[in-house]
Biopython code that builds the backbone (N, CA, C, O; Angstrom):
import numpy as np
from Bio.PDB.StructureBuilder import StructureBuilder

atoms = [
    (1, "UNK", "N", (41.510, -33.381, 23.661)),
    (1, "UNK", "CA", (40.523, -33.736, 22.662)),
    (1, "UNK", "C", (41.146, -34.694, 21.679)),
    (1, "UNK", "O", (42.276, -34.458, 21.253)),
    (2, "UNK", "N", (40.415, -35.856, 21.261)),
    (2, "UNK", "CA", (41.045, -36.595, 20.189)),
    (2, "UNK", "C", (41.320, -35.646, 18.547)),
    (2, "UNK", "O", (41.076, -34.526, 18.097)),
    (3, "UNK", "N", (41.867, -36.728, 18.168)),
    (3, "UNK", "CA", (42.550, -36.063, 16.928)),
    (3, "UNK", "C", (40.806, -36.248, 16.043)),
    (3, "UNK", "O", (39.918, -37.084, 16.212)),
    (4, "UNK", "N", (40.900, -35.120, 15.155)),
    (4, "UNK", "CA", (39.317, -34.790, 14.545)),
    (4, "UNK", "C", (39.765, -34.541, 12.785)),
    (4, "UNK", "O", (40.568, -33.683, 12.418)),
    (5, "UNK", "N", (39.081, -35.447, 11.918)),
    (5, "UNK", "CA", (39.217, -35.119, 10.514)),
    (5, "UNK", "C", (37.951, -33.653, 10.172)),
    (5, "UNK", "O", (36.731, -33.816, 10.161)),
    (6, "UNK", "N", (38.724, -32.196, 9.906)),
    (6, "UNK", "CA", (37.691, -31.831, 9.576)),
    (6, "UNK", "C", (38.026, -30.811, 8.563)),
    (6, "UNK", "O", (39.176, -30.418, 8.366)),
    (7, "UNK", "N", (36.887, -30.360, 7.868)),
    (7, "UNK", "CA", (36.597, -29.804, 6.619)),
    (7, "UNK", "C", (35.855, -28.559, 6.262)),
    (7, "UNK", "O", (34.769, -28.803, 5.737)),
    (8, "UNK", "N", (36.134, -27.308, 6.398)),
    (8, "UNK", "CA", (34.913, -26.758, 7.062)),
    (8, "UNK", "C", (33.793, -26.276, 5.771)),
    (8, "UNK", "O", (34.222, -25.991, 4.653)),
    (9, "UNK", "N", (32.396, -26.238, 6.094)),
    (9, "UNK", "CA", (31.662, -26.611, 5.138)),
    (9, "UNK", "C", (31.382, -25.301, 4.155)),
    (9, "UNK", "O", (30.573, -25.268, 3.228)),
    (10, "UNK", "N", (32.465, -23.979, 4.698)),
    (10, "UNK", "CA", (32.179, -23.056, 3.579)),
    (10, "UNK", "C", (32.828, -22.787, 2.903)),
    (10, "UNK", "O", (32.410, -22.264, 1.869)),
    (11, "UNK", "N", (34.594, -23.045, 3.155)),
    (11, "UNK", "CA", (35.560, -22.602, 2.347)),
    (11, "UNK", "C", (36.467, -23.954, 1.713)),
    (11, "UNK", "O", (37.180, -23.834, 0.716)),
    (12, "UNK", "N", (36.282, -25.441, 2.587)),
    (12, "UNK", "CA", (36.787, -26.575, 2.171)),
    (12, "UNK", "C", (38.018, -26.774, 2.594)),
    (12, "UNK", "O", (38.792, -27.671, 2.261)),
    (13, "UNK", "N", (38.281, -25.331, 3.834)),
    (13, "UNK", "CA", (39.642, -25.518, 4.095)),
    (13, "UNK", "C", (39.644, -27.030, 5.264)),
    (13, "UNK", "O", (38.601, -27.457, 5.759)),
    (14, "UNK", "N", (41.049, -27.662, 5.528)),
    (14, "UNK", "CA", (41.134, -28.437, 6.359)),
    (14, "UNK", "C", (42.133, -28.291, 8.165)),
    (14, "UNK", "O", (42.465, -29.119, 9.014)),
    (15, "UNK", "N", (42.259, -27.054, 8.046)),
    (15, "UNK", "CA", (43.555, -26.594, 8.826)),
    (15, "UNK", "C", (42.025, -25.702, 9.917)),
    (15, "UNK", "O", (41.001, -25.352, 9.329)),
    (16, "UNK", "N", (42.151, -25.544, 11.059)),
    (16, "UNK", "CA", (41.447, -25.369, 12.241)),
    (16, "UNK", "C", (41.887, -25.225, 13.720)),
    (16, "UNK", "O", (42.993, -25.499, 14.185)),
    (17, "UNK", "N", (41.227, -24.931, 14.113)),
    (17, "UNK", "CA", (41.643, -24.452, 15.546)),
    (17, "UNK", "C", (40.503, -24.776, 16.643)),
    (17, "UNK", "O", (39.396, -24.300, 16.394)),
    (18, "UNK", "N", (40.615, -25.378, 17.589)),
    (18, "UNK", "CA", (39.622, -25.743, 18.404)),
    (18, "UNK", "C", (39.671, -25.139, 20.331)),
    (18, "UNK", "O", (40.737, -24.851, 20.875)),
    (19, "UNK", "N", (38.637, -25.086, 20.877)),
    (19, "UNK", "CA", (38.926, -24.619, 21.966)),
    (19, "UNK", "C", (37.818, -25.094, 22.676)),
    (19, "UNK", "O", (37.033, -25.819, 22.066)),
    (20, "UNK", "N", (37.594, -24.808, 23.912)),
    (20, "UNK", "CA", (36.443, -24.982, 25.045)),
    (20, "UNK", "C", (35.864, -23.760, 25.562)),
    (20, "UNK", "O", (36.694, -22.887, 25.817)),
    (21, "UNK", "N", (34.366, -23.409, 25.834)),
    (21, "UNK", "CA", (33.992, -22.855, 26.686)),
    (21, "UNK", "C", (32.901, -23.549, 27.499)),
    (21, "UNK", "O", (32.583, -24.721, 27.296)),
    (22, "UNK", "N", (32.339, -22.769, 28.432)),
    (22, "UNK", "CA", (31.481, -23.208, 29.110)),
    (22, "UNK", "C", (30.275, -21.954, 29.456)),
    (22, "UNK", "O", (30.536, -20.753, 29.375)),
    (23, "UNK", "N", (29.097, -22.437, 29.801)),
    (23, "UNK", "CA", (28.006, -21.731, 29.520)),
    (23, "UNK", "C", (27.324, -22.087, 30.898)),
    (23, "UNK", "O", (27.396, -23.225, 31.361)),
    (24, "UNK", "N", (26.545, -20.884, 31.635)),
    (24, "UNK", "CA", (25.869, -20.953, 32.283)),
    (24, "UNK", "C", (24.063, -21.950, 32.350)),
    (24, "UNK", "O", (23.463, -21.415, 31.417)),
    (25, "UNK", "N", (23.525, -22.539, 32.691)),
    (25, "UNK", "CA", (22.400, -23.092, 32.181)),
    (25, "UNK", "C", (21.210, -22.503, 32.990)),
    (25, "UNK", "O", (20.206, -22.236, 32.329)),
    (26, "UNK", "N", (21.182, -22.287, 34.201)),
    (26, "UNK", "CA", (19.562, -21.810, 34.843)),
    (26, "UNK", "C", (20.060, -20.249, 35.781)),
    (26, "UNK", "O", (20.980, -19.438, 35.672)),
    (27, "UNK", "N", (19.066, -20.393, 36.548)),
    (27, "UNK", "CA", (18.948, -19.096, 37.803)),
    (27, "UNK", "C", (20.299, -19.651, 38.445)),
    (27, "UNK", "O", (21.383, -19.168, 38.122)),
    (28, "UNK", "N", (20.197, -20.578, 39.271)),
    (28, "UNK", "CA", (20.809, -21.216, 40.012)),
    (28, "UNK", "C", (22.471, -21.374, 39.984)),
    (28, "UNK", "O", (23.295, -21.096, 40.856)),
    (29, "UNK", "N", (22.585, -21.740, 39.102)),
    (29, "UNK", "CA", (23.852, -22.193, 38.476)),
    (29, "UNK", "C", (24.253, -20.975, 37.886)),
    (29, "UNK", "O", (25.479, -20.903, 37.803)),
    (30, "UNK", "N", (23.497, -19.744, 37.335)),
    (30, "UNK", "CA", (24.183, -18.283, 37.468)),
    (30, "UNK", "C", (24.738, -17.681, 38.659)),
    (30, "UNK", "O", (25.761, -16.997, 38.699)),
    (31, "UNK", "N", (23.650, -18.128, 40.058)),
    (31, "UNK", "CA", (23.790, -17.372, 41.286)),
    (31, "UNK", "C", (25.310, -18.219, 41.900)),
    (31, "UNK", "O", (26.099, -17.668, 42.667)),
    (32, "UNK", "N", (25.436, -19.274, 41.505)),
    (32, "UNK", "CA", (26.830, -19.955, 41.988)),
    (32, "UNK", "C", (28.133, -20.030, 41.390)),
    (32, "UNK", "O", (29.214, -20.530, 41.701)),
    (33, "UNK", "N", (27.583, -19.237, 40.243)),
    (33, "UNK", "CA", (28.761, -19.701, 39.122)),
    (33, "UNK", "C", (29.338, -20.817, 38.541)),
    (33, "UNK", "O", (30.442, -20.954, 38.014)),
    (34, "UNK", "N", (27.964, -21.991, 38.803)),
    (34, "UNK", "CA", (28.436, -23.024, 38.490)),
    (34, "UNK", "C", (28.580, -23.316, 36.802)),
    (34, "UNK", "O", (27.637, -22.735, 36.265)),
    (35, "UNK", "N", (29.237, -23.855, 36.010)),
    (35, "UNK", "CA", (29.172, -23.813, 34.482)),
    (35, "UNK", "C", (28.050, -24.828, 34.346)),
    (35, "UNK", "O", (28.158, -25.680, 35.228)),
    (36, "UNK", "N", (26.949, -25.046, 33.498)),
    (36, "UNK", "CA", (26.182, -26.232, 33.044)),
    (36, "UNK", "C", (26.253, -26.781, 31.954)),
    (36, "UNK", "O", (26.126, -27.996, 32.100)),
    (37, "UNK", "N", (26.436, -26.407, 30.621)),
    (37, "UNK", "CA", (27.314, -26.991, 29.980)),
    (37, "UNK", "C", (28.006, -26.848, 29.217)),
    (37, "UNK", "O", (27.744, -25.763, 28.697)),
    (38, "UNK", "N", (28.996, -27.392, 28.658)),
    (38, "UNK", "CA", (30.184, -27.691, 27.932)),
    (38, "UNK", "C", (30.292, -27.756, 26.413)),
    (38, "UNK", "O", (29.639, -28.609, 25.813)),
    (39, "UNK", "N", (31.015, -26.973, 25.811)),
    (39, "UNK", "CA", (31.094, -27.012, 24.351)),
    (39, "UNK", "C", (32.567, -26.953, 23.906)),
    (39, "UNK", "O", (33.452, -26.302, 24.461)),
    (40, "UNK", "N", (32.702, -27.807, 22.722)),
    (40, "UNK", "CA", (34.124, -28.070, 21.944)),
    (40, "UNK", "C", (33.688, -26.894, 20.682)),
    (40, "UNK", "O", (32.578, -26.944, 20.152)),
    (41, "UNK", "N", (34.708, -25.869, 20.305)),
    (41, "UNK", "CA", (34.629, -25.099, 19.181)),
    (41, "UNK", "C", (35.873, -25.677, 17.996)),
    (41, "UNK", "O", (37.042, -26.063, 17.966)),
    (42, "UNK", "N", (35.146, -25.519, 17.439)),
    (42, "UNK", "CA", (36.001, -25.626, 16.194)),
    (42, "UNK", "C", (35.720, -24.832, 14.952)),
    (42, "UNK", "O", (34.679, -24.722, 14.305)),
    (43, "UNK", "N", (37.144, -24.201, 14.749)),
    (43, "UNK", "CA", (37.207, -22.882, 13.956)),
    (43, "UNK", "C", (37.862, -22.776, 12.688)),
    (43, "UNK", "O", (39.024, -22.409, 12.860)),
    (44, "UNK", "N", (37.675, -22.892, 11.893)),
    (44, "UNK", "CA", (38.244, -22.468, 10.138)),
    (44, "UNK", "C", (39.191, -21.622, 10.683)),
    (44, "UNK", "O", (38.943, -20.797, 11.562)),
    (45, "UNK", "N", (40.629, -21.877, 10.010)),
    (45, "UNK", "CA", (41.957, -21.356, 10.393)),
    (45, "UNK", "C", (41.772, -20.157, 9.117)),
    (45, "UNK", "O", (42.208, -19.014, 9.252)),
    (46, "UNK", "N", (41.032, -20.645, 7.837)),
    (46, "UNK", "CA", (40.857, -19.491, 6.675)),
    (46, "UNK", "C", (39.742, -18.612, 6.579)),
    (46, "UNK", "O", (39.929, -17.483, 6.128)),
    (47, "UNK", "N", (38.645, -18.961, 6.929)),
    (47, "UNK", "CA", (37.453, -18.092, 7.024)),
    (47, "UNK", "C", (36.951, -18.045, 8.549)),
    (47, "UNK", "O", (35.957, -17.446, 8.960)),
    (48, "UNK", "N", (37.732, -18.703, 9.189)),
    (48, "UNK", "CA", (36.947, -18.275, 10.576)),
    (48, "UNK", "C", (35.421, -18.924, 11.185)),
    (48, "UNK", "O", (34.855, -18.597, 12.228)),
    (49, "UNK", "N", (35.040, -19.802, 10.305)),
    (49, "UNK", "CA", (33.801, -20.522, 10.346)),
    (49, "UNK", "C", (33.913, -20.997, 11.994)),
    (49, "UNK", "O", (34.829, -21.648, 12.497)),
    (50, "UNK", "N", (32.789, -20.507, 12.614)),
    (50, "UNK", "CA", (32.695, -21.624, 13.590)),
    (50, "UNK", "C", (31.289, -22.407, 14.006)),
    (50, "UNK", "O", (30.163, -21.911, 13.963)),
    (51, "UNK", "N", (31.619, -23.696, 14.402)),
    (51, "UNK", "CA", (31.291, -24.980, 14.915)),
    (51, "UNK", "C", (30.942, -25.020, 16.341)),
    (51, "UNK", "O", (31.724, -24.556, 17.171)),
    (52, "UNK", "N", (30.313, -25.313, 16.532)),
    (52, "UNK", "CA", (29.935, -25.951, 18.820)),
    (52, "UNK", "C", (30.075, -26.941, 18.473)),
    (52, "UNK", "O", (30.330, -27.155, 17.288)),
    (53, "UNK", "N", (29.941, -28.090, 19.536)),
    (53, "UNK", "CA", (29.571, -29.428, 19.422)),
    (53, "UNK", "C", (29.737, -29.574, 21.197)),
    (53, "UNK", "O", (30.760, -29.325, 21.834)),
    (54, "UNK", "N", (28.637, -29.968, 21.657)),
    (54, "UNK", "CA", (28.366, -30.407, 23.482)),
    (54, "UNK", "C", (29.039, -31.524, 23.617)),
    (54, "UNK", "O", (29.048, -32.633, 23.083)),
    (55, "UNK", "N", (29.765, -30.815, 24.698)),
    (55, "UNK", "CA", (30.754, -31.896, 25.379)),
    (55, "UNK", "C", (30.157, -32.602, 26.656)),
    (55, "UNK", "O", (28.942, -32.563, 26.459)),
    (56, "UNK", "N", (30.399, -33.267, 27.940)),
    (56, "UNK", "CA", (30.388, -33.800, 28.706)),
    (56, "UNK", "C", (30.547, -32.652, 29.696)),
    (56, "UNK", "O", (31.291, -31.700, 29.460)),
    (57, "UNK", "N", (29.609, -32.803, 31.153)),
    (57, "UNK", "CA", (30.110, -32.070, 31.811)),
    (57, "UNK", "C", (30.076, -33.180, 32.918)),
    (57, "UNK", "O", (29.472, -34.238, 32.743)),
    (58, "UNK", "N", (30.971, -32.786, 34.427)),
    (58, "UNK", "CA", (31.044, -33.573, 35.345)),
    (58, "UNK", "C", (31.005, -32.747, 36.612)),
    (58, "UNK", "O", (31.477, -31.641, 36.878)),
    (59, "UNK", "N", (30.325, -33.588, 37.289)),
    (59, "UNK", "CA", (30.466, -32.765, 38.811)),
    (59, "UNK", "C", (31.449, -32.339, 39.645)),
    (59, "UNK", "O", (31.380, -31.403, 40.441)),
    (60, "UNK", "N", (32.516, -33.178, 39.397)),
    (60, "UNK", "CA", (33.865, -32.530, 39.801)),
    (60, "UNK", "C", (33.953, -31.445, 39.389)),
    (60, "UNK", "O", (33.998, -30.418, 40.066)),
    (61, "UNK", "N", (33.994, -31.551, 38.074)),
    (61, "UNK", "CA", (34.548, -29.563, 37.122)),
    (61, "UNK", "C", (33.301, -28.657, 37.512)),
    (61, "UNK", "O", (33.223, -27.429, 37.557)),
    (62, "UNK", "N", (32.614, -29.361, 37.705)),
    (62, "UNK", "CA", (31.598, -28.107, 38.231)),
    (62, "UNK", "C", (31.822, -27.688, 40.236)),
    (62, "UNK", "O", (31.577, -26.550, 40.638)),
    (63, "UNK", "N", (32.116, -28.385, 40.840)),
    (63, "UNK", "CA", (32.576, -28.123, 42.070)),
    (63, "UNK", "C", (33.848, -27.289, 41.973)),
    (63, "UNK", "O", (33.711, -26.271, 42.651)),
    (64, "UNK", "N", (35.282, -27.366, 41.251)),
    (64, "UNK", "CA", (35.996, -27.037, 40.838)),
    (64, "UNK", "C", (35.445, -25.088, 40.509)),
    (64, "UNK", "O", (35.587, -24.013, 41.091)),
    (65, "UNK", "N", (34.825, -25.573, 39.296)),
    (65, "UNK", "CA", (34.243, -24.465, 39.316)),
    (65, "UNK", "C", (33.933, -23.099, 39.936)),
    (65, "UNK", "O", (34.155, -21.901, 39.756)),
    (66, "UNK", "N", (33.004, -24.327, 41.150)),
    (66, "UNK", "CA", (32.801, -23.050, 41.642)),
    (66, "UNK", "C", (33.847, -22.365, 43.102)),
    (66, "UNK", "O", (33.664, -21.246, 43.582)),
    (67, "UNK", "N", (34.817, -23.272, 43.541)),
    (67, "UNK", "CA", (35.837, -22.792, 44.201)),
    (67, "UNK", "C", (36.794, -21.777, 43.884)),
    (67, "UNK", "O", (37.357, -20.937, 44.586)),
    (68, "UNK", "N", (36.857, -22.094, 42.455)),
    (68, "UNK", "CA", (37.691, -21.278, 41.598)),
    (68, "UNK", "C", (37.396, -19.721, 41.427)),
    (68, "UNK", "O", (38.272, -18.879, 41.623)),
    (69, "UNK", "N", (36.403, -19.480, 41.137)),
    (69, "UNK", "CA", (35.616, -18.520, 40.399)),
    (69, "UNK", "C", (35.252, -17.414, 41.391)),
    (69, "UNK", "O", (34.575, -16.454, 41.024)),
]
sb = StructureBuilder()
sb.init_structure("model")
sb.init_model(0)
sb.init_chain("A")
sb.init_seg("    ")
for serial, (resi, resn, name, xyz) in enumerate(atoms, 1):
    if name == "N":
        sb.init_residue(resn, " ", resi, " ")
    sb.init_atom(name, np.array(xyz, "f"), 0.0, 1.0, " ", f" {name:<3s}", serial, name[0])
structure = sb.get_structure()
C-alpha cells in the first residue's frame, strides 16, 4: 500500500495501523469461496477508530483464491 497521510477524525491522533480483508459478494461466490471484494482498513493506533476504503479486486486473486481455500 502507498505511504497514506492520516488523521483520525475522533481523537486527531496520526500514528495507525492498516490491513486487508476480503468479503464475500453473492450466492455464488459464497458457494466457491471466491472473495468479491476488497477493502484497505485503517485503524487509530490510540482509539482504535476504524476506516474501510474499497480496494481493487482482480481475477487472478480471485482464482488464487479459490485454489487456496
Amino acid at each position: 500500500m502507498q505511504s497514506l497521510i492520516y488523521k483520525c477524525p475522533k481523537c486527531s491522533n496520526d500514528q495507525y495501523e492498516t490491513g486487508e480483508i476480503r468479503a464475500a459478494g453473492g450466492f455464488w461466490s459464497k458457494i466457491f469461496d471466491v472473495q468479491g471484494s476488497r477493502f484497505t482498513r485503517v485503524t487509530c493506533s490510540r482509539c482504535k477508530y476504524t476506516e474501510f476504503f474499497k480496494a481493487k479486486t482482480s481475477m487472478l486473486g480471485n482464482i488464487f483464491d479459490f485454489f487456496t481455500n
